[in-house]
Backbone as a printed PyTorch tensor [residue, N CA C, xyz], in Angstrom:
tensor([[[ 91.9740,  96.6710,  92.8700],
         [ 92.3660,  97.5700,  93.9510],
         [ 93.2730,  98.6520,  93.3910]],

        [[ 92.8160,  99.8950,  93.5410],
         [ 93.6980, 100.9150,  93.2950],
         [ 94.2930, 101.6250,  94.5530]],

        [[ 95.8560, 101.1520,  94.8120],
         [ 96.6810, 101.6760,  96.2380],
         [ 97.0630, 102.7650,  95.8650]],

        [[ 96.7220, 103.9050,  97.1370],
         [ 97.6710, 105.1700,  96.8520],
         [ 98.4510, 105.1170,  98.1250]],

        [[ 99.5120, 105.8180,  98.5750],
         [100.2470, 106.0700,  99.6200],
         [ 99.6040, 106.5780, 100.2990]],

        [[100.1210, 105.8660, 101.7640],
         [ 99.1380, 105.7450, 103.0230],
         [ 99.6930, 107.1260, 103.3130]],

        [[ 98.9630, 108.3320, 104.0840],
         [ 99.6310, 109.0300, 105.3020],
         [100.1160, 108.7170, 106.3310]],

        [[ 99.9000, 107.8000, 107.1940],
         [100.2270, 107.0170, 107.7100],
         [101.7430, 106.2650, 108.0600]],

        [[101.7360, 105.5240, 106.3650],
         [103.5260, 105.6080, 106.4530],
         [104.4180, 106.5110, 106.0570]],

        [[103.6750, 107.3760, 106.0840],
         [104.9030, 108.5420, 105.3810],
         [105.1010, 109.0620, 107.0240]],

        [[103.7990, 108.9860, 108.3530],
         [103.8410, 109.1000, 109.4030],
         [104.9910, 108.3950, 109.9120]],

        [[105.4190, 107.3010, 109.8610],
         [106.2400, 106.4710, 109.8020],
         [107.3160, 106.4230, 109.7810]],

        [[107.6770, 106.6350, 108.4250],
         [109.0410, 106.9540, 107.8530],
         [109.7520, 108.5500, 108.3760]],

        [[108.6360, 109.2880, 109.0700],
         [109.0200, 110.3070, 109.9170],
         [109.2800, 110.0430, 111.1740]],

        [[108.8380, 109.1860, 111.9500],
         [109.0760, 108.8930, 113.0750],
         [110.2480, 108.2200, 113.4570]],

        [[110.5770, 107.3240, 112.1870],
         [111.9740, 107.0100, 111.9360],
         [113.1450, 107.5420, 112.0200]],

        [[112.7000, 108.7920, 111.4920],
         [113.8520, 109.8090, 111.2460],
         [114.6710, 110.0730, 109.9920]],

        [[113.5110, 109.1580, 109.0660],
         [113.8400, 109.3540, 107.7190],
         [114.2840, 111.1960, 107.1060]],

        [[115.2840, 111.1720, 106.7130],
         [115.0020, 113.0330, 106.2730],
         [113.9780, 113.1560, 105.1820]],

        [[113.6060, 114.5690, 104.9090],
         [112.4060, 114.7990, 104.3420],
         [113.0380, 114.5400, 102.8560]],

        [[114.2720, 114.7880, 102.6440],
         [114.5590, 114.8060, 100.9860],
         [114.1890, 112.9620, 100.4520]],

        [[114.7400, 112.2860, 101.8160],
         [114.8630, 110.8170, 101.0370],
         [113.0320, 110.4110, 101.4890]],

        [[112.3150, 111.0380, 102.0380],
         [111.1570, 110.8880, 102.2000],
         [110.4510, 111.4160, 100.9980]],

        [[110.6840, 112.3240, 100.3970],
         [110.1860, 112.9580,  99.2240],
         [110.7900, 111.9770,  97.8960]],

        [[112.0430, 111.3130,  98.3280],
         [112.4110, 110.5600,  97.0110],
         [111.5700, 109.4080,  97.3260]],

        [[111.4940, 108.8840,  98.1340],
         [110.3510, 107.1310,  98.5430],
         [109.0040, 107.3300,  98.1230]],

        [[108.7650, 108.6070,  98.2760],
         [107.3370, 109.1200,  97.8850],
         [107.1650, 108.4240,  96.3820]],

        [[108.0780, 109.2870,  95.7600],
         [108.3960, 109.3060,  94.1120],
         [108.1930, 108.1850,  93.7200]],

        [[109.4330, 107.2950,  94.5130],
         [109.5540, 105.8450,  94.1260],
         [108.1180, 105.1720,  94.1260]],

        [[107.3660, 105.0480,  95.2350],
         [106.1720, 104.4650,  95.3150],
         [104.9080, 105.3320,  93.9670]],

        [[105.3690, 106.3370,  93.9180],
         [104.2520, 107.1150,  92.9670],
         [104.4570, 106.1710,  91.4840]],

        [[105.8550, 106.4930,  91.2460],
         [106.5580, 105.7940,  89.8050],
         [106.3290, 104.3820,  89.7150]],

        [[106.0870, 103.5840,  91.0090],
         [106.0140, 102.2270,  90.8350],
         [104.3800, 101.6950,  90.5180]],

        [[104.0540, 102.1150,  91.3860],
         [102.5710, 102.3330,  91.2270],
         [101.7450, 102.7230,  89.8910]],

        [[102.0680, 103.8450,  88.9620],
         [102.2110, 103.7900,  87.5850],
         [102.3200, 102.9970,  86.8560]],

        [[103.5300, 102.5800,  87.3900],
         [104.1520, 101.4290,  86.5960],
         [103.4100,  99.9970,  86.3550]],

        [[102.7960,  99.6480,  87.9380],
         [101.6420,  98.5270,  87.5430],
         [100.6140,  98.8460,  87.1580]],

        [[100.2650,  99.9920,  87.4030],
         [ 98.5070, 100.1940,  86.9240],
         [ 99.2130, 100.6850,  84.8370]],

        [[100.4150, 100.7850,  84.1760],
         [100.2710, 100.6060,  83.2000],
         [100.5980,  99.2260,  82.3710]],

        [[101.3660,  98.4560,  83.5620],
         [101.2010,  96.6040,  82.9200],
         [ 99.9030,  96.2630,  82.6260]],

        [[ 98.8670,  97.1250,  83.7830],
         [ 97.2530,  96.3490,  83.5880],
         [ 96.7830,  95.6770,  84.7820]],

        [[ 97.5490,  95.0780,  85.9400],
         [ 97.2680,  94.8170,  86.8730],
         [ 97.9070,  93.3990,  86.9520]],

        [[ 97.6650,  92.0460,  85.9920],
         [ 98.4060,  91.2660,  85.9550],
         [ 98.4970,  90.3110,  87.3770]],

        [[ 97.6590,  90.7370,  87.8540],
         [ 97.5650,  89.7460,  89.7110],
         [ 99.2820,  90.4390,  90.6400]],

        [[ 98.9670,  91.7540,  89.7730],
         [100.2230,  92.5540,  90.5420],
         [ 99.9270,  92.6230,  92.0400]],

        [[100.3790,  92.7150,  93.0550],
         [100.2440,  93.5190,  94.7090],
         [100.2500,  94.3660,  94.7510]],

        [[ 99.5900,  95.4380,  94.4070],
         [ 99.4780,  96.8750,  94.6460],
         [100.0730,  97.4060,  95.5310]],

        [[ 99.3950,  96.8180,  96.3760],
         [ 99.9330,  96.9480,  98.4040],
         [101.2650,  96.9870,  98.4690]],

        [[101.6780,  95.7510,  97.9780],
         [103.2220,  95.3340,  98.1460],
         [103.9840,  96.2130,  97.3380]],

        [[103.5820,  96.9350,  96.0950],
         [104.3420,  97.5720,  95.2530],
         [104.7750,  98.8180,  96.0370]],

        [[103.4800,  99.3160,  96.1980],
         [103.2540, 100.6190,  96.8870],
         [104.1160, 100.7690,  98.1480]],

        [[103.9070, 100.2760,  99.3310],
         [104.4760,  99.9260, 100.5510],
         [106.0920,  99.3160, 100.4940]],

        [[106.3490,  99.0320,  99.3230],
         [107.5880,  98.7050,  99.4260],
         [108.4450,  99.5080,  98.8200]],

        [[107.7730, 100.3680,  98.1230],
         [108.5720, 101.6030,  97.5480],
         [108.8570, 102.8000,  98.4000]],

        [[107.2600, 102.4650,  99.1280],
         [107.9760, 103.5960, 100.2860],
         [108.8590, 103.3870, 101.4250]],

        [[108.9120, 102.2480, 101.2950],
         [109.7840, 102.2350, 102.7310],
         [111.5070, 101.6590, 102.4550]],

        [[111.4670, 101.4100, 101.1990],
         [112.9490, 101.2530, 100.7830],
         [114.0460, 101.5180, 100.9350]],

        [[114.0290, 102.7190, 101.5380],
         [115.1690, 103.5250, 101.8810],
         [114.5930, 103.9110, 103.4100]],

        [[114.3620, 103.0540, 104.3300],
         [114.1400, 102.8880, 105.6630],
         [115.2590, 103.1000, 106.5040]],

        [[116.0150, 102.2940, 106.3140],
         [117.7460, 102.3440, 106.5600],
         [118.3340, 104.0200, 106.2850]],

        [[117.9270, 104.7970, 105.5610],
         [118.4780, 105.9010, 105.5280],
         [118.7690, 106.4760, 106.4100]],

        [[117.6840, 106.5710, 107.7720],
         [117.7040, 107.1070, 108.8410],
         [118.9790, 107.0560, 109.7970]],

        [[119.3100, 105.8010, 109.3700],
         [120.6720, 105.4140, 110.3750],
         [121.9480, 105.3260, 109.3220]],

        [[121.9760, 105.1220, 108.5280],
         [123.0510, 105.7180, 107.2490],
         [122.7340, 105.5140, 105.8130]],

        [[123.9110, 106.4200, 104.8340],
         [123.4150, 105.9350, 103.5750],
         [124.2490, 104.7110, 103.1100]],

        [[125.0210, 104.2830, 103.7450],
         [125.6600, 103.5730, 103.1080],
         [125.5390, 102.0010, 102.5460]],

        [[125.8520, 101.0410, 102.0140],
         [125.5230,  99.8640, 101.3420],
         [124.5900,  99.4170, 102.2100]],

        [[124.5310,  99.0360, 103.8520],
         [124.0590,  98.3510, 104.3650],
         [122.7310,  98.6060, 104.5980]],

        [[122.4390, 100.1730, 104.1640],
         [121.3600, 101.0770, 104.4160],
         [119.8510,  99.5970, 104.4160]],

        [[120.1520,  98.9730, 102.8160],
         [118.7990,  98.2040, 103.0280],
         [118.9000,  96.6420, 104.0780]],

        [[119.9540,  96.5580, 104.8190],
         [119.8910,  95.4810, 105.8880],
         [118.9280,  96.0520, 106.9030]],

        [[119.5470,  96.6470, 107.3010],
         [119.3000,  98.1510, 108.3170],
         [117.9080,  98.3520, 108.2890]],

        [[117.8980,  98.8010, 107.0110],
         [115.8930,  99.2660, 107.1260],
         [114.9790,  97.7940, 107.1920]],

        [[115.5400,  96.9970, 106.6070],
         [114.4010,  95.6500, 106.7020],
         [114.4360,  95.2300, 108.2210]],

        [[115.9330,  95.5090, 108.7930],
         [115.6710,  95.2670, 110.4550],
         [115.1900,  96.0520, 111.0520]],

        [[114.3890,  97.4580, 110.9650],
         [113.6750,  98.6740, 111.7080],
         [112.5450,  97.7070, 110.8910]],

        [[112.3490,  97.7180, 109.5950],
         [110.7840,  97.3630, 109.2680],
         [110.2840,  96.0610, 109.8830]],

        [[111.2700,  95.2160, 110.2040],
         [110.6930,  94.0110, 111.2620],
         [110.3660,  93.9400, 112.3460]],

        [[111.0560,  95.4140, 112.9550],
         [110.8550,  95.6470, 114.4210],
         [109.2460,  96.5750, 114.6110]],

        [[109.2660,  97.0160, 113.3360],
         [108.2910,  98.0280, 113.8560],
         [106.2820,  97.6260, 112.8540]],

        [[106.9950,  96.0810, 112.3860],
         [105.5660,  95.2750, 111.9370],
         [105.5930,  95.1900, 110.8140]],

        [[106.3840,  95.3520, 109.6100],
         [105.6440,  95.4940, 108.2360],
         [105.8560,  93.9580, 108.0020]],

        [[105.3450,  93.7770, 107.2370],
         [105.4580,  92.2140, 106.5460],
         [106.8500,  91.7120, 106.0680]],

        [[106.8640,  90.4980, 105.8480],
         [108.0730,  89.9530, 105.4120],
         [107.7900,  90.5100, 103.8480]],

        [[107.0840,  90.4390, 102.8530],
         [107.1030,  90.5760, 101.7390],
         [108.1310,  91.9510, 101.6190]],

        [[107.4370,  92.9840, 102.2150],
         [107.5930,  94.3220, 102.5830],
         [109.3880,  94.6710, 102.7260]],

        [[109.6380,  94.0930, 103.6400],
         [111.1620,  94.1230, 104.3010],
         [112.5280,  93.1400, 103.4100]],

        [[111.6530,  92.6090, 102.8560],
         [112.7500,  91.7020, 101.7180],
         [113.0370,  92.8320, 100.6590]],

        [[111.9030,  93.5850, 100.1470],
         [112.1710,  94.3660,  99.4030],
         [113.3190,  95.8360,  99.8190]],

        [[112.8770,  95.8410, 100.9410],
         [114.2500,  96.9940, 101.8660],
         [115.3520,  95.9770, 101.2700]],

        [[115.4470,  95.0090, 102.1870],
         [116.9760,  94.3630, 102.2050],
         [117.1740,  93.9030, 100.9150]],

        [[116.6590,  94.1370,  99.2460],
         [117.2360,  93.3380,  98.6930],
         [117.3330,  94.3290,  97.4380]],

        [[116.8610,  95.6610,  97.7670],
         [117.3220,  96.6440,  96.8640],
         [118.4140,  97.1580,  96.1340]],

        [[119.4470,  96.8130,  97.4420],
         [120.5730,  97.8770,  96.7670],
         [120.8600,  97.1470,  95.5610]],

        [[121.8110,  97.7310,  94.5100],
         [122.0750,  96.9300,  93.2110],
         [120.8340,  96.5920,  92.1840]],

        [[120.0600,  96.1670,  92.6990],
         [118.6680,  96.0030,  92.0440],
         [118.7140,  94.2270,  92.0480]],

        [[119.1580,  94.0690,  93.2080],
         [119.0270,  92.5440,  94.1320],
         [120.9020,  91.5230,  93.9320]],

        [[121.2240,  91.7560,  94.5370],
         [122.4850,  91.2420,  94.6670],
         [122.6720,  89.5760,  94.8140]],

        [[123.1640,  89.0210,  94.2240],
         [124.2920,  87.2900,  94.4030],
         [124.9080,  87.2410,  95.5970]],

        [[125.1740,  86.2880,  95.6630],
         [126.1150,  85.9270,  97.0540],
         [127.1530,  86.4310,  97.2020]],

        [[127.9490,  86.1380,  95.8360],
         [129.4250,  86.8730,  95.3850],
         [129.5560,  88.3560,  96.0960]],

        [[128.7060,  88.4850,  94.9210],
         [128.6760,  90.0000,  95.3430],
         [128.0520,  90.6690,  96.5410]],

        [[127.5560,  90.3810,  97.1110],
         [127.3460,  90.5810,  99.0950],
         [128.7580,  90.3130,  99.3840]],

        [[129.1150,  89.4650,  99.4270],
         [130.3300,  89.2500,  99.9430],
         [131.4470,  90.4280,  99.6280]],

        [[131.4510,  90.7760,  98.2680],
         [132.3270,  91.8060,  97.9930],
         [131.7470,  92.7890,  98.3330]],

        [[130.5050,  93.1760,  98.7080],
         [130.2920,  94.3020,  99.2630],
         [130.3570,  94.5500, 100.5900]],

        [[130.6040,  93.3680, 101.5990],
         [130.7310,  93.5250, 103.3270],
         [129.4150,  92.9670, 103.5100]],

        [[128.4330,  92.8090, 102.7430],
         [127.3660,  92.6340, 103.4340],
         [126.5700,  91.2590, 103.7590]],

        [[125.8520,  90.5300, 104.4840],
         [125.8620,  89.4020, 104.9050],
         [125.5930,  88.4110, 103.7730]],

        [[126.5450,  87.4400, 103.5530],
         [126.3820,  86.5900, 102.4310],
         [125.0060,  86.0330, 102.2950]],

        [[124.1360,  85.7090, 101.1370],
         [123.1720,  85.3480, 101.2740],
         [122.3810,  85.9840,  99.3250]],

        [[121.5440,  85.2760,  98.9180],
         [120.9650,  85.7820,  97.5990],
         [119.8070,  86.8200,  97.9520]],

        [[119.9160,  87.9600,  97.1750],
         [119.2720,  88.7960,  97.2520],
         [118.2210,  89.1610,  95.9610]],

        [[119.2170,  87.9910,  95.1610],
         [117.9830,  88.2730,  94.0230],
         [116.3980,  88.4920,  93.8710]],

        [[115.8000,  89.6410,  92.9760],
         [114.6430,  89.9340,  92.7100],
         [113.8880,  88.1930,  92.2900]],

        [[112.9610,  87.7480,  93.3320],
         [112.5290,  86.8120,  92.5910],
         [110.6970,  87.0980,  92.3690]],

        [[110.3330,  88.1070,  92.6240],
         [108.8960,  88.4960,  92.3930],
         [109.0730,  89.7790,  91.4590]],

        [[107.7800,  89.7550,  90.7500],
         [108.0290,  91.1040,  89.6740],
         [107.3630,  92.2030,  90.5350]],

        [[107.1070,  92.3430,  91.6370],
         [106.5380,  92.9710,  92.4070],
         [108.1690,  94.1100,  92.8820]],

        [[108.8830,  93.2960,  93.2520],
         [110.2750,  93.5890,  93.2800],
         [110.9840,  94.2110,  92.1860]],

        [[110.9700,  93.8530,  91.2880],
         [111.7160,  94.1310,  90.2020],
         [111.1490,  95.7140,  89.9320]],

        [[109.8700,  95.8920,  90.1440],
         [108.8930,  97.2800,  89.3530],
         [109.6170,  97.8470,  90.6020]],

        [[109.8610,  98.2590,  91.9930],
         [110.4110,  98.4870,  93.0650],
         [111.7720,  99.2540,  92.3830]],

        [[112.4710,  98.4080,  91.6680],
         [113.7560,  98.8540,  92.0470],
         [113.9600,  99.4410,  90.6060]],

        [[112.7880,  99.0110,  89.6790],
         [112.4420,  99.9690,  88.1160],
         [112.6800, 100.9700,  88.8780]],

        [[111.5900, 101.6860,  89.3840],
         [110.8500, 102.6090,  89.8210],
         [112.1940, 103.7410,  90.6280]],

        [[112.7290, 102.8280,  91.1490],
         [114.0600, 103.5820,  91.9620],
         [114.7540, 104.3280,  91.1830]],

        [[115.3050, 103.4240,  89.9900],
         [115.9100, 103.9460,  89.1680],
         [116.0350, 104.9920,  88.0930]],

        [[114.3270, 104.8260,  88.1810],
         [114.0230, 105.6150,  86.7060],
         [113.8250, 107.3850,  87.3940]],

        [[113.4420, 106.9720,  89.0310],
         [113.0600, 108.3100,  90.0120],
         [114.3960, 109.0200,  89.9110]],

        [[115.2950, 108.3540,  89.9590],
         [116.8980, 108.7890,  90.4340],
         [117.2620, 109.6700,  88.9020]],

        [[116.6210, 109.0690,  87.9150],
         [117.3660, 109.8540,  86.6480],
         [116.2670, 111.0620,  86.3290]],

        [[115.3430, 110.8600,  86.9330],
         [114.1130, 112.0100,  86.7650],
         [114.6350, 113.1220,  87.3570]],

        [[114.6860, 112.7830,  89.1060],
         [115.3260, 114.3060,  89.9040],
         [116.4620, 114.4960,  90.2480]],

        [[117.5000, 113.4500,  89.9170],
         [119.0540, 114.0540,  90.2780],
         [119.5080, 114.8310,  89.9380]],

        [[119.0720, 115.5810,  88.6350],
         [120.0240, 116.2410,  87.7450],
         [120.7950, 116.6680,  87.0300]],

        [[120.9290, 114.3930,  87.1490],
         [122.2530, 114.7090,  86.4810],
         [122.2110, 114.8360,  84.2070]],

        [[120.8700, 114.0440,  84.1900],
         [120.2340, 113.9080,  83.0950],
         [119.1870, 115.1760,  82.7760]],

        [[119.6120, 116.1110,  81.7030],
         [117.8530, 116.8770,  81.3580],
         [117.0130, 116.0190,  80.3240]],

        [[116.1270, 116.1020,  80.6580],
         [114.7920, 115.5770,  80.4940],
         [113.9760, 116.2520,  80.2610]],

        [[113.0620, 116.4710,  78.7750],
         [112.1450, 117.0420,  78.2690],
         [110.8940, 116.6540,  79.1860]],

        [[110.6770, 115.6200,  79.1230],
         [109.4600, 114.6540,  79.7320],
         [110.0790, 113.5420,  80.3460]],

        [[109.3990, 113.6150,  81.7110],
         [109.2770, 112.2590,  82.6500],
         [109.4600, 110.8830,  81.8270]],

        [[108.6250, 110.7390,  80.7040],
         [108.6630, 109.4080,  79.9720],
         [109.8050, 109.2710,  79.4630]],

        [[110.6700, 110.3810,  79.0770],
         [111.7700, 110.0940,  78.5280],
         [112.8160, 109.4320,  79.0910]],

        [[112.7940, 108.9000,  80.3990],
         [113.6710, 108.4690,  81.5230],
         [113.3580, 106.9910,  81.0400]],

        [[111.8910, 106.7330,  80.2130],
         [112.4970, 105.3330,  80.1080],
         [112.5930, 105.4230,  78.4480]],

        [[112.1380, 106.1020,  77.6260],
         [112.6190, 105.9780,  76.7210],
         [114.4090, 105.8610,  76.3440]],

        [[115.1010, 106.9630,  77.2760],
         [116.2990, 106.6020,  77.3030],
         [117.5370, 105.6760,  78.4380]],

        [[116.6780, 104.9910,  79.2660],
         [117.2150, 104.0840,  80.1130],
         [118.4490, 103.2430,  79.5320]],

        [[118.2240, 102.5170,  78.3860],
         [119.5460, 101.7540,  78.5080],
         [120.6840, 102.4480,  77.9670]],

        [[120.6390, 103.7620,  77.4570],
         [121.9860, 104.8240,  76.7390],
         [122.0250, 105.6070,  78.0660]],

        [[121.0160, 105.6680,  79.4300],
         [121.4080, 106.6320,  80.3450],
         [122.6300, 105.7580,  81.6470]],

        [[121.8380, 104.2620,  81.4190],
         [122.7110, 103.7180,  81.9110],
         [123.8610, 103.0940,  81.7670]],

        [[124.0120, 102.9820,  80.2920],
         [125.1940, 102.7170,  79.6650],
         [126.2400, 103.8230,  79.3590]],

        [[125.9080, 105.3070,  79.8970],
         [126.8920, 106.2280,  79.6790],
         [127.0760, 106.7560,  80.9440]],

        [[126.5800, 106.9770,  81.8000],
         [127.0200, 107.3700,  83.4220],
         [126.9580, 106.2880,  84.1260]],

        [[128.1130, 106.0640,  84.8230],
         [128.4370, 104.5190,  85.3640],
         [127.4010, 105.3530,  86.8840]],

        [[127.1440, 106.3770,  87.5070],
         [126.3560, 106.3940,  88.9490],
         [124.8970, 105.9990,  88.7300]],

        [[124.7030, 105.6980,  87.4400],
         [123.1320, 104.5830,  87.3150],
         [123.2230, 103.4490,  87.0180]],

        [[124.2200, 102.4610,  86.0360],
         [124.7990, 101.3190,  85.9040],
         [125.4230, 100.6760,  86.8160]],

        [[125.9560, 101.4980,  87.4210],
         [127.2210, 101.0790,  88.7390],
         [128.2710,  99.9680,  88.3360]],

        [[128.0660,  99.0130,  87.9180],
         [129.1180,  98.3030,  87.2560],
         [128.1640,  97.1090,  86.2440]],

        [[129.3620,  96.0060,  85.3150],
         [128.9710,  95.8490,  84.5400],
         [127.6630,  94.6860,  85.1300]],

        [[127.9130,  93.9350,  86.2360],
         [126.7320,  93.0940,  86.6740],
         [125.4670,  94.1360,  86.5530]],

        [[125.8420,  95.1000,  87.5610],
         [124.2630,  95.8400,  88.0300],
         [123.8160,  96.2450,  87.0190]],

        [[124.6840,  96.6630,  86.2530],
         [124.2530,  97.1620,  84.7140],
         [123.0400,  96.2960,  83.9690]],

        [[123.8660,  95.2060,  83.7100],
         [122.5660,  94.2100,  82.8650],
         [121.5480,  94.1590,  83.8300]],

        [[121.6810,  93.8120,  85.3070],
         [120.3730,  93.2440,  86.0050],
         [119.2300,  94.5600,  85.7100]],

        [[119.8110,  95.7600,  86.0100],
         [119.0890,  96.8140,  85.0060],
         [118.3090,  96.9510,  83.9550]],

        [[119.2650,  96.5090,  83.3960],
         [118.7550,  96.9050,  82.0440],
         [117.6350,  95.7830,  81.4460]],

        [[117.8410,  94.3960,  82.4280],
         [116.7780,  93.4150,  82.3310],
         [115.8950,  93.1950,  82.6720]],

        [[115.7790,  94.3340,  83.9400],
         [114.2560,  94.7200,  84.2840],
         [113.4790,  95.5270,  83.4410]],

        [[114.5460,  96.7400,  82.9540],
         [113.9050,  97.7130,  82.0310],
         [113.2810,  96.6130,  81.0440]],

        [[113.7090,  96.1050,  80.3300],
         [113.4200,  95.0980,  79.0700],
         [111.5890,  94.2470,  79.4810]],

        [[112.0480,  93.4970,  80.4110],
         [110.9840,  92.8210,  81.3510],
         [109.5830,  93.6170,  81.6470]],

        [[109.8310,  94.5180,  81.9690],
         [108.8160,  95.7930,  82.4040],
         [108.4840,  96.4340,  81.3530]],

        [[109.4610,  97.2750,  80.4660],
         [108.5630,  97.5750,  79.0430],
         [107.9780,  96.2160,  78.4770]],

        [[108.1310,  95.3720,  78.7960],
         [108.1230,  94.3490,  77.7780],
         [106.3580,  94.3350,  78.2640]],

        [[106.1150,  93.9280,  79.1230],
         [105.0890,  93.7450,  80.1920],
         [103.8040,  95.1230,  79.7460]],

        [[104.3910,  96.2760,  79.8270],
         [103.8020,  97.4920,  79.3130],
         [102.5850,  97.2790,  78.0250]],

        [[104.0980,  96.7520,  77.2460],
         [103.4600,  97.0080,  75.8420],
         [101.9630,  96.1950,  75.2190]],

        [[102.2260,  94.6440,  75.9630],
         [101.4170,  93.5830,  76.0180],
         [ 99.9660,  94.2790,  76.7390]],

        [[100.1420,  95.2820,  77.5240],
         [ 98.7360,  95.6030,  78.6410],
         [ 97.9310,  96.3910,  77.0210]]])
């Protein structure tokens, strides 16, 4: 199965009240993730799930940006039908899947958020690598170079590392996912 982004949910994520910039970044995300499995090889990946969960990740935006943003959107995406697969991936984004601990230190409802599908993990790749592509804050010859230089981009600007946990869980997807790449 080759998934492209539905019109449909981008219908969606407008009706929400998603703004067009973080609609244009979910786009990305789902474009980049999507890449991303069709260059593992397929691997009994979810296309669907990759795809659909990239776009709707930042669901919660609509009603704020702040930490809780992915509680928020997995509770609009439950209300308004998407799958549980789908909505775990909203709620378990921020950080690139959070511990108990750390929910707790963040305000947000105690509970493990950890990535436990690689379906997830390419999700919140994909987030990351989008964020160093169009923020600006990095120039970039080439798109690929975002992962060629991932673990020196995130090891020198703490607003992609965020601290030293999120850092490694980072940098252990990057590892995981090239790793995955190279084998296809």
């Amino acid at each position: 199965m080759n998934y492209t982004v539905e019109k449909s949910d981008i219908d969606i994520l407008r009706k929400a009240g998603v703004s067009e910039d973080d609609i244009v970044h979910s786009t990305h995300v789902a474009e980049k993730a999507l890449e991303i499995t069709r260059r593992i090889g397929g691997r009994g990946i979810d296309q669907e799930l990759v795809g659909r969960g990239a776009l709707f990740h930042d669901l919660g935006k609509c009603k704020t940006h702040a930490m809780e943003h992915g509680k928020i959107g997995a509770e609009l995406g439950k209300k308004i039908g998407l799958p549980d697969e789908i909505t775990a991936i909203m709620e378990k984004h921020i950080r690139g899947g959070l511990t108990e601990p750390e929910a707790k230190e963040l305000c947000l409802p105690v509970k493990d958020y950890t990535l436990k599908r690689l379906e997830e993990r390419i999700v919140i790749y994909a987030d990351r690598l989008v964020d160093i592509i169009y923020d600006g804050v990095v120039t970039l010859k080439t798109e690929s170079e975002s992962e060629a230089r991932f673990e020196e981009i995130l090891k020198t600007i703490p607003k992609y590392g965020k601290n030293a946990i999120t850092l490694e869980r980072y940098l252990g997807y990057h590892r995981e996912i090239q790793g995955l790449m190279k084998k296809a």
